[in-house]
N, C-alpha and C positions, 0 to 999 in steps of 0.2 A: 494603924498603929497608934499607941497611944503615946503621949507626949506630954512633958511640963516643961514650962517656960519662963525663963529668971529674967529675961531683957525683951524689952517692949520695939525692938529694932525688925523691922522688915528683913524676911530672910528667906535662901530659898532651899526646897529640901531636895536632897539627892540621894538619888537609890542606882548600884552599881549591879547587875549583874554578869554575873564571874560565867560563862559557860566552856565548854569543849574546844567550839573553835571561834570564838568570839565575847566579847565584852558589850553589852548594852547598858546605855547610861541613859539615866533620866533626870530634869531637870524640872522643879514642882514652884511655884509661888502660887498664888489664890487665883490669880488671873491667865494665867499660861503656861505651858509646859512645853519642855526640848528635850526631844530624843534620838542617842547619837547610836548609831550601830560599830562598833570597829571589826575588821577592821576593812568592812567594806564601803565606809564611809559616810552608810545611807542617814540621812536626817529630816526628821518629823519634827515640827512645830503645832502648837495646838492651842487652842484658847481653853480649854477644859480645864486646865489648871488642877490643881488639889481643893479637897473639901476638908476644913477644919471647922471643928466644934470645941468651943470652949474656948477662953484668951492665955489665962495660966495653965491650965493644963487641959486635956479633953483629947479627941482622935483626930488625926489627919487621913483623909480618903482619898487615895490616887491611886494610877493603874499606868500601867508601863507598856506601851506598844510595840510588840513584837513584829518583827517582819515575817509574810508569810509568800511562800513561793509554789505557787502549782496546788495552793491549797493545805498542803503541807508545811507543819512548822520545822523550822531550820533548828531551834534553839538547842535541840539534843535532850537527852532523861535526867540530869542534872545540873544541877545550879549552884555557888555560893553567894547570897545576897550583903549588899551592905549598904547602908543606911544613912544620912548623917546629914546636917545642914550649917549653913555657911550665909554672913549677911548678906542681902542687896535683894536684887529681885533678876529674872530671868532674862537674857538680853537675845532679843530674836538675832540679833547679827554677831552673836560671840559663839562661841561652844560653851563659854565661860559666863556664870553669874557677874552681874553688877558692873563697874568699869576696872577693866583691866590695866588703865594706865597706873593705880597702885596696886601691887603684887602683892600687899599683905591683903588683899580683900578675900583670897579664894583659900583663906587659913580654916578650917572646920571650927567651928562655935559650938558644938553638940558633943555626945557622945557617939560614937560608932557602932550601930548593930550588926549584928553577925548574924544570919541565918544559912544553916543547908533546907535546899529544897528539893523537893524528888517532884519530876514535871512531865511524868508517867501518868 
């Protein structure tokens, strides 16, 4: 996705997908990535992290891990994606970016993308 960037503040990016019978979240900084499944709870952490090019603007490259059962993906033919990032960096022991003891941290600092995805 491509991106530009007004504040020079560490922050992490988050991609929501919407499915049939469940929500998968992802949680992106340059160094690490969390992925939550609802609502069966399952959770992936990762050092992969996101790839960005460019400091004011340029792309961000990340991929979102799906759970796969029997070989077979759970996810269903359809998707609504959403997009959007929020300061701090990714915290392996939160579900949530950054420190949670202040509650305006997990306010969005971005625009929100919207995509339909057909996953046929």
């Amino acid at each position: 996705m491509d991106f530009t960037r007004i504040h020079r503040q560490d922050f992490v990016l988050i991609a929501v997908l919407s499915l049939d019978k469940e929500i998968l979240f992802g949680y992106f900084d340059p160094d690490s990535n969390f992925n939550l499944h609802l609502p069966s709870g399952v959770v992936l952490f990762g050092i992969t992290g996101c790839k960005i090019t460019g400091t004011d603007h340029g792309k961000i490259e990340f991929a979102l891990t799906g759970k796969v059962l029997n070989g077979y993906s759970v996810f269903g033919e359809k998707a609504t994606a959403f997009v959007f990032a929020v300061p701090g960096q990714v915290n392996p022991q939160s579900i949530l970016p950054s420190n949670q003891s202040d509650l305006e941290t997990f306010l969005a600092n971005s625009n929100v993308l919207e995509t339909e995805l057909d996953l046929r």
